[in-house]
C-alpha positions in Angstrom: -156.7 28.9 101.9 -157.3 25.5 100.4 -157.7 25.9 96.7 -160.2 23.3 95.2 -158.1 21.1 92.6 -158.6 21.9 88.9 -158.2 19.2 86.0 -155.4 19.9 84.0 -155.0 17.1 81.3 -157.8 16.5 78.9 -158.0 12.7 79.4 -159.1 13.7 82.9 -161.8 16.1 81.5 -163.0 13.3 79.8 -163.2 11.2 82.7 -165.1 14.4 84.3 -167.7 13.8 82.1 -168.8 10.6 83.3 -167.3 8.9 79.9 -165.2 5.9 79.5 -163.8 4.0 76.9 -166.4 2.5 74.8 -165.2 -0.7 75.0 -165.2 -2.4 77.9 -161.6 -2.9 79.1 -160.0 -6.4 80.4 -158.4 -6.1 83.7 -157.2 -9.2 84.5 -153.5 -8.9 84.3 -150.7 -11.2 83.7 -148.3 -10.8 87.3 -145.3 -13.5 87.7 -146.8 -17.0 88.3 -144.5 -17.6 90.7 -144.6 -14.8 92.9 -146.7 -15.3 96.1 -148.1 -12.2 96.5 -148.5 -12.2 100.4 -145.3 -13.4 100.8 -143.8 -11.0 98.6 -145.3 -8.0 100.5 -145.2 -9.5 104.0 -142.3 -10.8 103.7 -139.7 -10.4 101.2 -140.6 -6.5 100.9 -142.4 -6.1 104.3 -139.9 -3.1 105.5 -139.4 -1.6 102.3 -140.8 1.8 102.2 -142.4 4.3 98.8 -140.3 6.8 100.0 -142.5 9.6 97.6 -140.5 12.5 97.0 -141.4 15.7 98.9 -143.2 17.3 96.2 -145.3 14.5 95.4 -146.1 14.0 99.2 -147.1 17.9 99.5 -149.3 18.2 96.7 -151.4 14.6 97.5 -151.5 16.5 101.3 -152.8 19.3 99.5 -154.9 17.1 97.8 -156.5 15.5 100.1 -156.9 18.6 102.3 -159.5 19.8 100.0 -161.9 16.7 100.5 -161.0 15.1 104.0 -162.4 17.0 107.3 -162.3 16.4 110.6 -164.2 13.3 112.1 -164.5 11.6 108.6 -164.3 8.2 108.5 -161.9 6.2 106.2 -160.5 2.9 104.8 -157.2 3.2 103.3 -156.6 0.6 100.8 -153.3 -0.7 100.2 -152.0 1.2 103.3 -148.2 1.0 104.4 -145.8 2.7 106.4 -147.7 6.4 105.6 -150.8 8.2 104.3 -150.2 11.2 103.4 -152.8 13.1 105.0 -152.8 16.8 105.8 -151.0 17.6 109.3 -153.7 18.4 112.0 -156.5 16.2 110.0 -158.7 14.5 113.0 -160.4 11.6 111.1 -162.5 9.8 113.9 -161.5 6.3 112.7 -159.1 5.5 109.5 -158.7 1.6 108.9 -156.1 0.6 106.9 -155.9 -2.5 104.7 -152.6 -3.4 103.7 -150.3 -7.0 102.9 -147.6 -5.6 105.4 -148.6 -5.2 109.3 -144.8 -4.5 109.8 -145.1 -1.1 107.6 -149.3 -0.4 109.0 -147.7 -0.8 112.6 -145.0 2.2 111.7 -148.3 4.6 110.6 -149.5 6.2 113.2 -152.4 7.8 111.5 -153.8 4.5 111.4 -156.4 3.9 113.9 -156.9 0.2 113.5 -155.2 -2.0 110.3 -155.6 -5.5 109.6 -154.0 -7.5 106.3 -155.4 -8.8 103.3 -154.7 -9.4 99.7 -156.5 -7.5 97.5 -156.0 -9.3 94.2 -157.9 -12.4 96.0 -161.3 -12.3 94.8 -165.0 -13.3 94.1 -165.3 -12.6 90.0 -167.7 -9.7 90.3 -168.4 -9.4 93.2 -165.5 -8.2 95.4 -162.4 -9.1 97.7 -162.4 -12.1 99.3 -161.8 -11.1 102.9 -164.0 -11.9 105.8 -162.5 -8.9 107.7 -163.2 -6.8 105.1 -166.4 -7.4 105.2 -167.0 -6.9 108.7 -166.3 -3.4 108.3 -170.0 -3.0 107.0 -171.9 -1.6 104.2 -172.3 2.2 103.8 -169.6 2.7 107.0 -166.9 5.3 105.5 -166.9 9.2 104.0 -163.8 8.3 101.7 -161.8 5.2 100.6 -158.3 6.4 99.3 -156.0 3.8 97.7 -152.5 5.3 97.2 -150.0 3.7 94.7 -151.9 0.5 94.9 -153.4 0.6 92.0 -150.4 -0.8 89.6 -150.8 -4.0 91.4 -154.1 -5.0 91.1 -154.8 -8.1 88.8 -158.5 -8.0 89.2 -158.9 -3.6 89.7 -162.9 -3.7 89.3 -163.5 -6.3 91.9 -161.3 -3.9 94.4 -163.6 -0.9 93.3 -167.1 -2.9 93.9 -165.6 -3.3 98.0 -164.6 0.0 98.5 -168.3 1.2 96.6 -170.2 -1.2 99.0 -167.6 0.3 101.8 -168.7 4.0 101.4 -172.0 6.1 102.5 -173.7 7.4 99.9 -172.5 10.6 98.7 -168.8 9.1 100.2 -165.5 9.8 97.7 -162.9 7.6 96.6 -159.9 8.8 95.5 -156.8 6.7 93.7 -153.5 8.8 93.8 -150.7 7.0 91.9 -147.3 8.4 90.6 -145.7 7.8 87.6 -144.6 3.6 86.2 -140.8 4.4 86.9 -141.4 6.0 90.5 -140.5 2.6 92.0 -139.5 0.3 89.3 -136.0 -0.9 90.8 -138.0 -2.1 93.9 -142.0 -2.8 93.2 -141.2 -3.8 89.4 -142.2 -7.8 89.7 -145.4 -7.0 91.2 -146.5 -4.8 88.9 -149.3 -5.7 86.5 -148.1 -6.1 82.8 -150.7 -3.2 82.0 -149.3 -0.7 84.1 -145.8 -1.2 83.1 -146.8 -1.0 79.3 -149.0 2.1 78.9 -148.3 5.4 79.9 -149.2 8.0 82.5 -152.6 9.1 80.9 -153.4 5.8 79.7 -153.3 4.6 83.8 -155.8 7.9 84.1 -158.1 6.6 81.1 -157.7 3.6 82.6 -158.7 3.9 86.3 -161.6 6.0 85.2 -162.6 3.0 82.9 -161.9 0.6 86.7 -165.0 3.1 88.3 -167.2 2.7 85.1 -166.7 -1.3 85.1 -167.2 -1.8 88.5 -170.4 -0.1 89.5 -171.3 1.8 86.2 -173.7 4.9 86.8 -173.0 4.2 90.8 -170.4 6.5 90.7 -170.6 10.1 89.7 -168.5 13.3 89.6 -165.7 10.6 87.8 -162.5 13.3 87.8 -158.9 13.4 87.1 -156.4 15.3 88.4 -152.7 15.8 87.2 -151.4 17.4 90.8 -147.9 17.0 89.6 -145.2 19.1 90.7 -144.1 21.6 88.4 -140.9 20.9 88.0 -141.8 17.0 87.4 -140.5 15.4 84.1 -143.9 14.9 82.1 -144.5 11.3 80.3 -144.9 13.2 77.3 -143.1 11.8 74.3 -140.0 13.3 73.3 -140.5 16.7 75.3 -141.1 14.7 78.4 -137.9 12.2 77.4 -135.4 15.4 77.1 -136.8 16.8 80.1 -134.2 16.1 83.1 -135.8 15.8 86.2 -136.0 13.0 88.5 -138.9 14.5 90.6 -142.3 12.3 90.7 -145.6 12.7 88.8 -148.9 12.8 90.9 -152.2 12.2 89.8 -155.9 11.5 91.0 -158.6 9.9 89.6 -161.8 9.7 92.2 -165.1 9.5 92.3 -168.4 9.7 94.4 -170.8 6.9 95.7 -174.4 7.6 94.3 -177.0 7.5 95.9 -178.6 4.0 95.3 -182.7 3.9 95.4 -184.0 1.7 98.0 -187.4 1.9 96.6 -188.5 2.6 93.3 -189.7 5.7 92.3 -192.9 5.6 90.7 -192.4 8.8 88.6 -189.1 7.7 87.1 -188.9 3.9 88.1 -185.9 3.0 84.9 -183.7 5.2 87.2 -184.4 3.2 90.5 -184.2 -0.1 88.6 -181.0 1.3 86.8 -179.4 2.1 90.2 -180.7 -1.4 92.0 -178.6 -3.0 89.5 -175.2 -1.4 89.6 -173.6 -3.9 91.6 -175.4 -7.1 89.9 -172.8 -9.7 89.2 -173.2 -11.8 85.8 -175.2 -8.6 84.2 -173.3 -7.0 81.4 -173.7 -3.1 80.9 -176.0 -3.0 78.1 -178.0 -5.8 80.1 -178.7 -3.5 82.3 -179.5 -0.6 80.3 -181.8 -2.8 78.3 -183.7 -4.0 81.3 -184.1 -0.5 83.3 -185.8 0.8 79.9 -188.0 -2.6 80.0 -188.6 -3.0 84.2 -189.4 0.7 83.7 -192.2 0.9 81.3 -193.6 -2.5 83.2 -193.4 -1.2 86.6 -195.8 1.7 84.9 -198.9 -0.7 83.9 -198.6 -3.5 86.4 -201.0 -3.9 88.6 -198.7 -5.7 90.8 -196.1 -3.4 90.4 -194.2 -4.1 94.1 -193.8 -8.0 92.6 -191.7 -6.5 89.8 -189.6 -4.8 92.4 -188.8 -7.6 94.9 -187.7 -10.3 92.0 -185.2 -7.9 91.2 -182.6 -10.0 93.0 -183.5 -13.2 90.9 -181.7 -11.4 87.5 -178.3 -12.7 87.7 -179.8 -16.6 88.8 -181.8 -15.9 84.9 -178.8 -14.3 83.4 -176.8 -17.0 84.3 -178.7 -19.0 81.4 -179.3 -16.1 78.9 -175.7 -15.7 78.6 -175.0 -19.3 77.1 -177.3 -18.5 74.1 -176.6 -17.6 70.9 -177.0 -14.2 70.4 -177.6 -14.0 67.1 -180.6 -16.4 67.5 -181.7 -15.4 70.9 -180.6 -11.6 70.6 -179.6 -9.0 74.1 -183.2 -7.4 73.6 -185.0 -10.7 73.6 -183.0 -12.1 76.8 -183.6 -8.7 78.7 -187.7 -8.8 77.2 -187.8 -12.6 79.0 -186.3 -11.5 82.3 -188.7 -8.5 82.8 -191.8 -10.6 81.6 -190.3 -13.4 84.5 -190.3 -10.8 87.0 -192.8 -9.6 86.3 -195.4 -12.9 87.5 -195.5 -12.9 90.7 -195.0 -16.5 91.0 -191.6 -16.7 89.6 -189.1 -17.1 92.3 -186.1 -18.6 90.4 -186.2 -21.6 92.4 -184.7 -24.6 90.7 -187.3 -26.2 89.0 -188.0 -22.6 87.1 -184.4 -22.7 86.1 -184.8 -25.9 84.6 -187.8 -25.6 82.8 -186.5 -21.7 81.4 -183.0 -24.5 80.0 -185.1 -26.8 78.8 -187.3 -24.0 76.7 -184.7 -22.3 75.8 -183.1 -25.7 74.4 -179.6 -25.5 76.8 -180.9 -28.8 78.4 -182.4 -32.3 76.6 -186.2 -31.0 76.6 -189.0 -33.2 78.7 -190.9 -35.8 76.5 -193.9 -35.2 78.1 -193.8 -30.8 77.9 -191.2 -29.2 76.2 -190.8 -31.5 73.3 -194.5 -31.4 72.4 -194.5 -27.7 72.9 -191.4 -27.3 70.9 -192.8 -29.4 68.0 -196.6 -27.6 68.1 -195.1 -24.2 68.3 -192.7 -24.4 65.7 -194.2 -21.7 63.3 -194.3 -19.1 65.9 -192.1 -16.1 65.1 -188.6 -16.2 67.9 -190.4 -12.8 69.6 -193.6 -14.5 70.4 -192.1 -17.5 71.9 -190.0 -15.6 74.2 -193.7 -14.3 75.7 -194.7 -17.9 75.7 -192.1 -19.4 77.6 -192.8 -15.9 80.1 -196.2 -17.5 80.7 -195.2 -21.1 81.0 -191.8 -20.7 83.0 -193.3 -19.5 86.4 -196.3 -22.2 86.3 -193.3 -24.7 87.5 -192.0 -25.1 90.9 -194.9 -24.3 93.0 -195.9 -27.6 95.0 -199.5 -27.3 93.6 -201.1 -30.4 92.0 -203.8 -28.4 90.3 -201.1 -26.2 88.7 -199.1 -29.5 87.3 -202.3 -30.7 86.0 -202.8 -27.6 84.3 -200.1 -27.5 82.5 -201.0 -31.0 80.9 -204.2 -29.5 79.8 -202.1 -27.1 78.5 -199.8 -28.9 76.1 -203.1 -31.0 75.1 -205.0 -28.2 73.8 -202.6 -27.0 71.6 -203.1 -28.9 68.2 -207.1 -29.0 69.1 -207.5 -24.9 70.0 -205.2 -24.6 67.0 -207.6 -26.8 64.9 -210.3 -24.5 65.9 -208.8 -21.9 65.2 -207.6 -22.6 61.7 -211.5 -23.8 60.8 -212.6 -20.3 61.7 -210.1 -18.5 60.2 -208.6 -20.7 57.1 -206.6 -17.7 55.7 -204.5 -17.1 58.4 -200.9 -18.0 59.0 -199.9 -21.1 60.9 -197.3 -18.4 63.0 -200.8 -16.3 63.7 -202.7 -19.3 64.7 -200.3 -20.9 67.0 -200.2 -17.4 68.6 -203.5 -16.6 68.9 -203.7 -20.2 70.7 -201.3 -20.0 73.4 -202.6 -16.9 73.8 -205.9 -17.8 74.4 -204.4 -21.0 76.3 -202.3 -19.1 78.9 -205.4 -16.7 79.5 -207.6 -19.3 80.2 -205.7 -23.0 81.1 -202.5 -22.3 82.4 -203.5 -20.6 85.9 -206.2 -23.3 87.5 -209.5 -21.7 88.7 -210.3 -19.7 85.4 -211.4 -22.2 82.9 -212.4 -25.8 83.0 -211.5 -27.6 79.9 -215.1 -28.0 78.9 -215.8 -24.5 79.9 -212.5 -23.2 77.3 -213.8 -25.4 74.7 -217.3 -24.1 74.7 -215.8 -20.3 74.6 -213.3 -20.8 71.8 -215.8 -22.6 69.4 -217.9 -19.9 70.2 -215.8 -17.3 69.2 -216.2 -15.6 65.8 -213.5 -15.1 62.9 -213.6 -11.3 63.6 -213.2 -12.0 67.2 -210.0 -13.8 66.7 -208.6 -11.0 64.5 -209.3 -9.1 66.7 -207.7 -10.9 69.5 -204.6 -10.8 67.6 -204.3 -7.4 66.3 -204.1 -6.9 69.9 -201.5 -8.3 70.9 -200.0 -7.6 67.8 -199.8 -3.9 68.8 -198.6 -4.4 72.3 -195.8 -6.0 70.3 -195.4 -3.2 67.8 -195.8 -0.7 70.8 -192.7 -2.8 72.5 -190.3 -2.3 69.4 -191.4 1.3 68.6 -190.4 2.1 72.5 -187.0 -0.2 72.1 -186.6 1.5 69.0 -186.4 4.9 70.4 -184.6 4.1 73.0 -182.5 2.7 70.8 -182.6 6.3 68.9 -181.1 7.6 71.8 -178.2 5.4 73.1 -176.9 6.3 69.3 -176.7 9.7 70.1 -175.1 9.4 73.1 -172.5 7.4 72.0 -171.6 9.8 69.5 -171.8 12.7 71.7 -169.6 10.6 74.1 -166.9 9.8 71.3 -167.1 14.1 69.7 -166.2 14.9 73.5 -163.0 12.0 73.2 -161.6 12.7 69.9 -161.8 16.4 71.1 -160.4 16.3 74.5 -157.2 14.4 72.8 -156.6 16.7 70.6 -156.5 19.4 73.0 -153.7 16.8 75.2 -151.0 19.3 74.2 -152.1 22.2 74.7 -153.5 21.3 78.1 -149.9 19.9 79.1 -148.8 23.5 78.4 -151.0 25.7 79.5 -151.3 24.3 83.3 -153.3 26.3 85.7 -151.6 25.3 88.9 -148.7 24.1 90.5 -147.0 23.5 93.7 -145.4 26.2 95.2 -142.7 25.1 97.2 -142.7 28.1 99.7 -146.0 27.8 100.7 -146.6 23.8 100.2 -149.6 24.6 98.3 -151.2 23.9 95.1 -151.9 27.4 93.9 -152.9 29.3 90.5 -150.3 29.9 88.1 -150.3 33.6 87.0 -150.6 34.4 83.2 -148.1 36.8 81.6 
């Protein structure tokens, strides 16, 4: 019978529960600077075999007997001279990607190989390989990447591929063996990480590679310590007077998600949330600040399907957000502007949009004629209510339309005179309230051409009374209270699930030892299985 693998080290039960370190780890890793990397594997080392030992090699068979069936399809990562899959296993195709053809072309449970180099690629976004890519989106059950891993300089980018590579539901594993396995032969290639941490740091650390490169797009994040029994343990000083030159195994995998291709009107921060996993320039909290804001949007637009299909125009914004201050400009206030762009229907993040969104933001020399004048009028406004007024101008450029170009003159016009107004009816209120309440009442009525005629917006605002005006601005005042009380919760809530997510760490550490000694399988060599270790 195949026995289902069970984690055995706590590091790996922490990676079981979907948790990685807190902070976010850097991958990029120093390698020899003169080692050409293709030339080192195709040529230098293009016949030299792994050579695993064979209790490694049966327990990763066992291994992988438990998750690969007959007529899967897979991509094998890093593939060489053998995969290790279970005898009698009838995949019905398994492509292997490799940096030696001379060691694919000796695997015969290759159906079709082809070389590239892993560690050249597009900065979040993927490998750089045309072939690669050709494979297709959503084409394989399981990507499996087998001592590869140590000699990755850019890991995440690797992950994001093989992610795009599998079908929904579709399982990656990552089998590696211990740092000294292949020092004497594989040693210059190795990344400067690997060689410096130890066995469950490369388990921490893979799982951290999954979390980086797709976040909540992968589930069921496990760890496996398939070791043979009588392996020497990297375990301190036990492991160091422990005699053994067999190998160490270990697994850490993960499943595709299931990515929403529309959103779900009934829980539409979980579609936005999983449309974003793979978006490049985003950083994680970006993202978990802007599901919580494209959510609650989504819910009172009357345009709602606009919302959805800007999504794509988020990194283009992002790209700008990222060079502010953010201490001035904080996360919340960047991720508030780019669901409030997304949200008009006219935004498109074409060029001019871009420009205009720099020159409001004050990353580029503002226009004379615009942003200088608005910058100068708007001065008083509290940093929160200018982020909404750049929302309204921002989309109003770009769009080919004289009437709207004109508009926007009338606009930045009627700022010091609607203000003037204003102030006359109301002479106790704050200069930040009264520039509010006028862009306000400008964007309603100017900005957009067809609803109000300058003579038409004049007329309406004189009429208006004192209480009217309050009222107009209490308004909008609550919308803006409602905003923070609903950022503030979910604020609330992240807190507590970072501190449940740390409890679960500091506990699963301590329990490292006993774990390590209270094992509940191990290979048994007469059978070549992984089975259940009786208790005494």
């Amino acid at each position: 019978d195949i026995i289902e693998p069970k984690e055995t080290s706590p590091i790996t039960g922490l990676l079981a529960g979907n948790m990685a370190p807190a902070e976010k780890v850097e991958t990029e890793e120093e390698v020899d600077n003169s080692l050409d990397i293709m030339k080192y594997w195709g040529e230098e080392k293009a016949t030299v075999k792994t050579e695993l030992d064979d209790g490694a090699i049966a327990t990763l068979k066992q291994h992988y007997e438990f998750y690969l069936k007959d007529g899967m399809t897979v991509l094998e990562f890093g593939a060489a001279e053998d995969s290790y899959l279970p005898e009698g296993l009838k995949l019905s195709r398994h492509v292997g990607v490799g940096a030696s053809q001379a060691l694919m072309n000796e695997n015969s449970a290759l159906s079709e190989s082809f070389v590239a180099n892993l560690n050249d690629v597009v900065a979040e976004r993927g490998v750089n390989s045309d072939e690669l890519k050709s494979l297709g989106a959503g084409q394989f059950d399981a990507v499996v990447m087998a001592n590869t891993i140590d000699f990755l300089t850019s890991p995440r980018e690797v992950f994001r591929s093989a992610w795009a590579l599998l079908k929904p539901g579709g399982i990656m594993m990552v089998p590696f063996t211990n740092r000294e396995a292949y020092k004497s032969k594989f040693e210059r290639a190795q990344t400067k990480m690997w060689r410096d941490m130890t066995d469950d740091q490369h388990m921490w650390i893979c799982g951290s590679f999954f979390q980086f490169s797709a976040s909540e797009g992968w589930e069921n994040l496990k760890g496996f310590d398939i070791s043979p029994e009588d392996a020497k343990k990297d375990d301190g000083i036990l492991g160091a007077l422990t005699n053994s030159d067999k190998m160490n195994m270990y697994v850490v995998q993960a499943t595709k998600a299931f990515q929403d291709d529309t959103i779900d009107p009934a829980n539409p921060e979980k579609s936005f949330s999983s449309r974003m996993w793979l978006m490049p320039t985003l950083e994680e909290r970006d993202k978990q600040l802007l599901s919580a804001r494209l959510g609650r949007t989504y819910q009172v637009l009357d345009d709602a399907d606009s919302l959805a299909s800007n999504l794509d125009s988020l990194p283009k914004v992002y790209e700008s957000l990222v060079k502010m201050d953010q201490f001035a400009f904080t996360f919340s206030m960047q991720a508030q502007l780019a669901t409030d762009l997304l949200s008009d229907p006219d935004f498109t993040a074409n060029d001019e949009q871009i420009t205009a969104m720099k020159m409001g933001l004050g990353l580029r020399t503002p226009s004379k004629d615009f942003w200088e004048l608005v910058g100068q009028r708007t001065a008083a406004m509290d940093p929160e209510d200018k982020v909404n007024l750049l929302a309204h101008i921002i989309p109003r450029f770009g769009l080919d339309d004289a009437e709207q170009e004109a508009a926007l003159q009338t606009f930045v016009a009627g700022l010091e005179p609607t203000f003037e107004l204003i102030k006359s009816k109301c002479p106790s209120m704050s200069n930040s309230d009264v520039q509010l309440a006028g862009t306000e009442l400008l964007a309603a009525e100017i900005l957009q051409p067809g609803r109000s005629s300058k003579k038409e917006f004049a007329t309406w605002v004189a009429a208006m009374t004192e209480d009217e005006v309050v009222e107009l601005l209490a308004k909008r005042k609550n919308y803006k209270e409602k905003a923070m009380a609903d950022l503030k919760t979910m604020q609330e809530e992240r807190e507590v699930e970072e501190k449940r997510i740390e409890e679960a760490r500091e506990k699963m550490m301590e329990q490292q030892q006993k774990a390590r000694q209270e094992r509940t399988m191990a290979f048994n060599a007469n059978t070549g299985k992984m089975e259940e270790i009786k208790k005494k």
